[in-house]
C-alpha atoms as one frame of an Amber mdcrd trajectory, in Angstrom:
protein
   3.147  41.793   9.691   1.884  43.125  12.968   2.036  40.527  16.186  -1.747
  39.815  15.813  -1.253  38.668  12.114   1.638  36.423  13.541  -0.297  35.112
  16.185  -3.083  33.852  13.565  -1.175  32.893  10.960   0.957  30.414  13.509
  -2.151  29.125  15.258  -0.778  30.977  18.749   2.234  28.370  18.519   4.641
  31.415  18.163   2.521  33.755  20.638   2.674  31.014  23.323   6.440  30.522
  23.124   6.986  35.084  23.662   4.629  34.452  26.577   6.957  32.525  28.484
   9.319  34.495  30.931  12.613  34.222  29.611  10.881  35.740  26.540  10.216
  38.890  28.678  12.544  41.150  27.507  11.984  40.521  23.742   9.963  43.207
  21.392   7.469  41.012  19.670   7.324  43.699  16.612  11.190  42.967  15.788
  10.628  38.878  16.408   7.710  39.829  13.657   9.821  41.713  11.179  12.014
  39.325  11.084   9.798  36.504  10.743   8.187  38.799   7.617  11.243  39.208
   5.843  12.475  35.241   6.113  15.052  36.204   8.168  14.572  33.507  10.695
  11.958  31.062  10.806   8.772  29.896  13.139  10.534  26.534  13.392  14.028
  28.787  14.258  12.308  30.283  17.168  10.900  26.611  18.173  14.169  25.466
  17.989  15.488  28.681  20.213  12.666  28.244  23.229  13.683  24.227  23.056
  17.823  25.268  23.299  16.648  28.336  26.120  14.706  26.038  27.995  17.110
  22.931  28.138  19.710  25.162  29.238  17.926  27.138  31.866  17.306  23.517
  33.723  20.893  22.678  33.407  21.596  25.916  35.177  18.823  25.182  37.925
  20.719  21.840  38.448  23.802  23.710  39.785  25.794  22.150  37.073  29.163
  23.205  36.558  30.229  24.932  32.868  32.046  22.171  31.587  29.453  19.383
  32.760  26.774  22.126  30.686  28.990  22.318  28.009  28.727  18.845  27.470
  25.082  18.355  28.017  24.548  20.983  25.156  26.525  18.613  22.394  24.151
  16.000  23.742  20.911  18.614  22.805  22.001  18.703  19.028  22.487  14.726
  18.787  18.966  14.400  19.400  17.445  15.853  15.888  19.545  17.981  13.562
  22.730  18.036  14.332  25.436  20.457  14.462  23.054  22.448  11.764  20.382
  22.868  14.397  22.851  24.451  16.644  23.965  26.818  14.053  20.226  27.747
  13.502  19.931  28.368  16.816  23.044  30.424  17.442  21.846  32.426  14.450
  18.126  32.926  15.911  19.845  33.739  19.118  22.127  36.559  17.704  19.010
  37.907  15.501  16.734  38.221  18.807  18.963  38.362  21.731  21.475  40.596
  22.854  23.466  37.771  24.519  27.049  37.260  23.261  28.267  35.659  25.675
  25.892  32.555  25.235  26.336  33.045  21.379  30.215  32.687  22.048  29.663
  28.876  24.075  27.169  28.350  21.869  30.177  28.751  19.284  32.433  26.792
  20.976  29.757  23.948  21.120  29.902  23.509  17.769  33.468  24.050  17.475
  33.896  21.081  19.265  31.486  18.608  17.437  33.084  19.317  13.976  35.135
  16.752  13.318  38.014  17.086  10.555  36.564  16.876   6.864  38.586  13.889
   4.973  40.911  14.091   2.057  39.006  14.603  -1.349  39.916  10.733  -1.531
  37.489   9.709   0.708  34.865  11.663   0.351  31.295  10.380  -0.538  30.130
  11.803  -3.826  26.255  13.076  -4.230  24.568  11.208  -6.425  23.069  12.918
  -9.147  19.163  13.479  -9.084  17.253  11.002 -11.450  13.841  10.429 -10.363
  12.924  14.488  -8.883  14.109  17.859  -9.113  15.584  20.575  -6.494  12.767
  22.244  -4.486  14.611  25.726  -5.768  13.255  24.274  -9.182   9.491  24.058
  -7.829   7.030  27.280  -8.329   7.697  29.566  -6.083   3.902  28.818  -5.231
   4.904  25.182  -4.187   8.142  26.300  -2.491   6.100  28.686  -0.117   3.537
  26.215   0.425   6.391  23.548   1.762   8.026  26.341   3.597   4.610  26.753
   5.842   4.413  23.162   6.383   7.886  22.963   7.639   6.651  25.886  10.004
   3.575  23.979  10.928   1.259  26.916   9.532  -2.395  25.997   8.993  -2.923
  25.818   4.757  -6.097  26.370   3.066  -7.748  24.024   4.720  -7.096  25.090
   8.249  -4.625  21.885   8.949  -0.837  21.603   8.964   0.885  18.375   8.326
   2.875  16.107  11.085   6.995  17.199  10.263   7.573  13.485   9.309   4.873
  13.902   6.664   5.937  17.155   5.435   9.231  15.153   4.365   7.647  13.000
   2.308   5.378  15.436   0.501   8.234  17.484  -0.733  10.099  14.312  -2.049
   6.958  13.321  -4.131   6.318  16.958  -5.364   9.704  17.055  -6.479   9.487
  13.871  -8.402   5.870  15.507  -9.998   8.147  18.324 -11.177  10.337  16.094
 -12.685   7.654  14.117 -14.518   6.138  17.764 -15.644   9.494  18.511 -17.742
  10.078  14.687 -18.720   6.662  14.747 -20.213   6.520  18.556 -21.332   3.875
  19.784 -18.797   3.575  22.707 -17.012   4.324  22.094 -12.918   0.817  22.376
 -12.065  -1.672  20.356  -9.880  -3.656  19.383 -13.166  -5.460  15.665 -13.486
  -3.395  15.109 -16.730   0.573  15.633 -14.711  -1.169  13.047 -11.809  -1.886
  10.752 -14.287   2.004  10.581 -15.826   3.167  11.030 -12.715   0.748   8.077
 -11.747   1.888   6.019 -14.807   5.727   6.614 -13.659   5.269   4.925 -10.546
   4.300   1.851 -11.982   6.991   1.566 -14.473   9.777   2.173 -11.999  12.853
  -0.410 -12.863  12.543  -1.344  -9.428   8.842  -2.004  -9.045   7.051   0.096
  -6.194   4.588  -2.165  -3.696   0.892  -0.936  -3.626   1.339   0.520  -0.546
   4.429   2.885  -1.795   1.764   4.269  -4.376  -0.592   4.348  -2.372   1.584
   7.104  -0.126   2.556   8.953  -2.955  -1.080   9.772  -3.951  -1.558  10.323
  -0.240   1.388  13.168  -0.311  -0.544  14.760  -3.411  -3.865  14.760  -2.039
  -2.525  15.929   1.287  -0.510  18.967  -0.946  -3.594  19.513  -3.019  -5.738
  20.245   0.064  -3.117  22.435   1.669  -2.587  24.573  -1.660  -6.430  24.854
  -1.859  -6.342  23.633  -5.351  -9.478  23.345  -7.689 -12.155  20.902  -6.474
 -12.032  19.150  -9.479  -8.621  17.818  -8.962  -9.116  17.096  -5.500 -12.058
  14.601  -5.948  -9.444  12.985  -8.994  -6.906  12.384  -6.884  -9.127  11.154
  -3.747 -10.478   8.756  -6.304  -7.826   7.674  -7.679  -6.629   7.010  -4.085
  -8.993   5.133  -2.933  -9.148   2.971  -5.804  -5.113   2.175  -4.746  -6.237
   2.069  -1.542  -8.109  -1.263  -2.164  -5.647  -2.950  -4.056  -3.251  -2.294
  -1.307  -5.379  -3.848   1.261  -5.207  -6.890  -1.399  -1.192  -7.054  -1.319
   0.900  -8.521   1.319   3.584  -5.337   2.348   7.414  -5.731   2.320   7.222
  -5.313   5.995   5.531  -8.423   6.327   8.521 -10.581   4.398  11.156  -8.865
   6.324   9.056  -9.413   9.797   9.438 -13.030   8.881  12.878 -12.614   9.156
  13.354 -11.979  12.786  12.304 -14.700  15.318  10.184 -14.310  18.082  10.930
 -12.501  21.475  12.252 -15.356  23.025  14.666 -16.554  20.435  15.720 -12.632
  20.073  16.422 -12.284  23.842  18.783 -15.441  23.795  20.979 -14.365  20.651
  21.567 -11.123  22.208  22.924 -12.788  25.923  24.841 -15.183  23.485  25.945
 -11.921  22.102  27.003 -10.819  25.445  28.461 -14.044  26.346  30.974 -13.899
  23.060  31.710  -9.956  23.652  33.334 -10.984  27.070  35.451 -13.814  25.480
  36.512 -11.644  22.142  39.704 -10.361  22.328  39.754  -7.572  19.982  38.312
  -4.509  21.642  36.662  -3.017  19.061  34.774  -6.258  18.068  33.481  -6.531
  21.458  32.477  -3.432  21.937  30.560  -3.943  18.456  29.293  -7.078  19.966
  27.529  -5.166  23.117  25.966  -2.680  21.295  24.449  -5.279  18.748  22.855
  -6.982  21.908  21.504  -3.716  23.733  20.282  -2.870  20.206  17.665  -5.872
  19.472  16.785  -6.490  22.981  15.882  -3.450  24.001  14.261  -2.143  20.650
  12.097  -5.662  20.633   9.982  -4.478  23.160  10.349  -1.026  22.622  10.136
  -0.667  19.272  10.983   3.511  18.608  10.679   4.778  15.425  14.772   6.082
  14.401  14.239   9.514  14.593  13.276   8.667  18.273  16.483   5.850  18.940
  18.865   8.976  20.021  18.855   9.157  23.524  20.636  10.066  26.825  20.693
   9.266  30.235  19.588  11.953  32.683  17.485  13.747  29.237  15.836  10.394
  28.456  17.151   7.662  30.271  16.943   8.012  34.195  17.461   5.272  37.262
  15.485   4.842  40.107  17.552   3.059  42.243  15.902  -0.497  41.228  14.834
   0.216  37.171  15.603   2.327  34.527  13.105   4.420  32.798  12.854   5.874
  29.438  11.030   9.196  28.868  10.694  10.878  25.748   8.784  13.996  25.639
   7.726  14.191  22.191   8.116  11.320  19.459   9.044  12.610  16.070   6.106
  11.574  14.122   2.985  12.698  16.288   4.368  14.563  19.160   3.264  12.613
  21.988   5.346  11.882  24.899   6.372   8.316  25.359   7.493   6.614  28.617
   8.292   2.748  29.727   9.695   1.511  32.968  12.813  -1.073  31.708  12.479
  -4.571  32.970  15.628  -5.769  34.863  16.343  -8.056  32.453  16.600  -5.430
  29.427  18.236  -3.036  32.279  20.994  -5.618  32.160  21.889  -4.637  28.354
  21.673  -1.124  29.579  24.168  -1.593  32.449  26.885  -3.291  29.869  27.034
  -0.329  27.401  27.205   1.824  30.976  30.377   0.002  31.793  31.731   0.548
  28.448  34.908  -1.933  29.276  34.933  -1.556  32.724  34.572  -4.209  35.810
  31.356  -5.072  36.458  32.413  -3.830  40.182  32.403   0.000  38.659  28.627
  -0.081  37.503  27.065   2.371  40.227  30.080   4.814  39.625  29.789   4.383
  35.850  25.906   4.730  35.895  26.417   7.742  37.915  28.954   9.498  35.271
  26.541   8.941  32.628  23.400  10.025  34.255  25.813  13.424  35.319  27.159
  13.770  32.106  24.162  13.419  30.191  26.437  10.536  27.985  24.246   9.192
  24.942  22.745   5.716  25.258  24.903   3.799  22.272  28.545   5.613  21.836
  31.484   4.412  19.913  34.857   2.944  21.440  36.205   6.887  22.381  32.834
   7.765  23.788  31.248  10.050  21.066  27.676   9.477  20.288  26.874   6.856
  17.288  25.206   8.400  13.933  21.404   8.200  13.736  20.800   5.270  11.792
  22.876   3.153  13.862  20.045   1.166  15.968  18.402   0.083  12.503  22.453
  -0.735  11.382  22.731  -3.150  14.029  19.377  -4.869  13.097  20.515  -4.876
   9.149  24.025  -6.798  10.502  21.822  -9.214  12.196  18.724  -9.984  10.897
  19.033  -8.833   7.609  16.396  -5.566   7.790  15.950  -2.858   9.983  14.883
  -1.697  13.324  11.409  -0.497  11.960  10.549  -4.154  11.413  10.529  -4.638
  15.316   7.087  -2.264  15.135   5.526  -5.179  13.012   6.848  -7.836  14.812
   5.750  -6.856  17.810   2.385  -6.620  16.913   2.622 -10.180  15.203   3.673
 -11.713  18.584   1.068  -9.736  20.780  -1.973 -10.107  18.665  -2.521 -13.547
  18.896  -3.511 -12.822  22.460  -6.462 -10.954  21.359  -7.660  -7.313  22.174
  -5.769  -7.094  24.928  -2.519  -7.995  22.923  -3.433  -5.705  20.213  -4.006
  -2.364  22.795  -0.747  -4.015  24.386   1.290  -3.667  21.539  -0.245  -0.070
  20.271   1.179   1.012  23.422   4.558  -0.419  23.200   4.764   1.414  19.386
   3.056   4.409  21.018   0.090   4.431  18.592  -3.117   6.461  20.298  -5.628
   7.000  17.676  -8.155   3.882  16.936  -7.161   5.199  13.127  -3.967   3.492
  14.153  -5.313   0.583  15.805  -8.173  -0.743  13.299  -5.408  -2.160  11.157
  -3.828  -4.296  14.037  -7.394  -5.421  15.287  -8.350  -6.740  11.879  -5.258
  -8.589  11.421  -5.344  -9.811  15.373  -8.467 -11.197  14.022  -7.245 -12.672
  10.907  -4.084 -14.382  12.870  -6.575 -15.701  15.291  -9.121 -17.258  12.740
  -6.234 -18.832  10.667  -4.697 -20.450  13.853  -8.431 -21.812  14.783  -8.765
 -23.448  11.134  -5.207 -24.696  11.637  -6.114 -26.213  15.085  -9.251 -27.643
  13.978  -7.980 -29.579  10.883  -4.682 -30.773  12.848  -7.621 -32.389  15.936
  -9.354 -34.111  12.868  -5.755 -36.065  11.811  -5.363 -39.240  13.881  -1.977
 -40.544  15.078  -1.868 -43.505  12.996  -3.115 -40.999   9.697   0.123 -38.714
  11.205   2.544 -41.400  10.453   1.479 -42.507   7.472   1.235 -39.367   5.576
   3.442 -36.665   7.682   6.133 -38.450   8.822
């Protein structure tokens, strides 16, 4: 594939990236031989710019090699893991003559492995029941998902968000399992949509509308990518749309577990009474349990970040002005947009107590500035390592019962009632953009604020003595 060829087949995304100067020195024919023959990947060399670029301002910081060292196992926490830093040892080695980077790079991950546990212990895959391996997919299909993961334009000239491109491979690898359930070839064919279709709704656990509604979205989005025949493309947009509408009829599970959580107010004071019990619990490891609980629904009520986006780190992410903390994240995992919010002293104040991390309250400017220098992740465990990813939603499940995800809902619940300005309030606090986004919210801003005028108006027409006699 010559450069030109790679260039339009990546939409310039991979031309842009050799373009920058510490790409200078790299032949653009081997970067697309190797990209020809699978050997690395367009998201590998992504990855590789990110790692380059990260490190290059850690250098122009004057940092020392141990404080750089340290900021790097913060880079892979982010997304990825210790597997990302593999890939991008393994791009590095492929494209760059630099062994001595590969070598910390090495010791990086070295250092973030932690010992595997005895046989025992270990959790046990569960076998696959409802979908097959992608390996098992038609080579066809297993291209096509490759691309997406690469962000290359399909048939259609359009690439999918990487958030999306997760769930389209999970529902064409339950299609391929309904194919050999029902003895069908794995084909995009109106007759394997319809069983696959039919499955859905006779799941032991029943599926909402809304679930089925984004499966049929993942096949129509595949469909259109693959270029497949018109005729099954206007099948599956019908058949869409027609589950679109019944959707719109049902109430979604995020509305039930929204219920769950109370509003701001009532959130804010369980998580100082949270505060308030850490500092009398004796047990260390409760209380330390007990802090990160509190930081957790505070600060995600108001700034409700999807979990992909919940990993962060001060000095990357989390920065102090002398007065406020602010929160900066340069590209959200689900759209790519860059999302900042100034911190309110009060929600600082959750901020400062997982900075102390057992410490006198005396040591806060010291602590803050170790964290800031060492680039320490926002919510760590007792020995200072950075939580797993889930870990913000785990702290909503202990409390409330659901997850951090429901805080998206519930904030626009509690900010709509104020009207339009409540709704564009709380698109920004989710870090919604498009009016695609924001005609849901408006329509139920409007439906919260007719219900609570029909409420109002029968309650004015109830006199006090009627009151007594029938309500009390």
């Amino acid at each position: 594939m010559s450069t030109v060829a790679l260039t339009s087949r990546s939409h310039g995304v991979i031309a842009e990236i050799l373009q920058k100067p510490i790409w200078n020195d790299v032949d653009r024919d081997h970067v697309a031989a190797r990209l020809e023959t699978r050997e690395i990947r367009a998201q590998h060399i992504r990855e590789l710019d990110e790692f380059l670029t990260f490190r290059a301002s850690l250098v122009d910081e004057g940092l020392e090699p141990d404080a750089i060292r340290a900021r790097l196992v913060g880079f892979h926490h982010v997304d990825g893991g210790l597997d990302k830093l593999r890939r991008v040892r393994r791009a590095l080695l492929l494209i760059f003559d630099e062994a001595d980077l590969a070598a910390e790079l090495a010791e990086t991950i070295s250092a973030g492995i932690r010992p595997r546990p005895p046989a025992a212990y270990r959790r046990v895959g569960r076998a696959l029941t409802q979908s097959i391996a992608v390996t098992d997919l038609p080579v066809l299909w297993q291209r096509a998902l490759e691309d997406m993961k690469d962000g290359l334009p399909g048939e259609d000239g359009t690439s999918p968000a990487p958030e999306i491109v997760k769930g389209i491979t999970r529902t064409m690898r339950q299609i391929g399992k309904i194919a050999l359930d029902e003895g069908l070839p794995i084909d995009l064919t109106t007759e394997l949509a319809s069983a696959y279709e039919r499955s859905l709704k006779r799941r032991e656990d029943p599926l909402s509308p809304w679930t089925i509604k984004k499966y049929l979205e993942d096949i129509k989005a595949f469909a259109r990518y693959l270029g497949a025949e018109p005729e099954f493309q206007d099948h599956i947009a019908d058949r869409h749309r027609r589950q679109a509408r019944r959707a719109e009829k049902a109430p979604t599970r995020l509305d039930f577990r929204a219920a769950k959580v109370p509003d701001f107010q009532a959130v804010l004071s369980l998580s100082f009474d949270m505060l308030a019990e850490a500092r009398e619990t004796i047990n260390l490891n409760s209380a330390h349990a007990l802090r990160n609980r509190a930081a957790a629904i505070a600060l995600v009520s108001p700034l409700p970040l999807r979990i992909a986006d919940l990993t962060v780190f001060f000095g990357r992410n989390i920065t102090w002005n002398g007065e406020q903390y602010h929160l900066h994240i340069p590209e959200t995992s689900k759209k790519g947009h860059p999302y900042n919010a100034t911190i309110h002293p009060v929600f600082g104040h959750f901020i400062d107590q997982l900075v102390l991390h057992e410490r006198p309250s005396s040591q806060l400017e010291n602590a803050r500035e170790a964290c800031l220098r060492e680039g320490r992740a926002l919510f760590v465990n007792r020995t200072g390592e950075p939580v797993h990813r889930n870990y913000v939603s785990t702290c909503w499940w202990n409390v409330f019962g659901t997850g951090s995800h429901v805080a998206r809902a519930k904030i626009h619940d509690q900010l709509s009632r104020l009207g339009p300005r409540g709704v564009e309030l709380a698109l920004a606090a989710c870090g919604h953009r498009s009016d695609e986004s924001a005609e849901p919210y408006r329509s139920r801003a409007f439906d919260l604020m007719a219900c609570d005028f029909v409420r109002d108006s029968l309650l004015s027409q109830i006199s006090d003595e009627e009151w007594k006699e029938f309500f009390t």
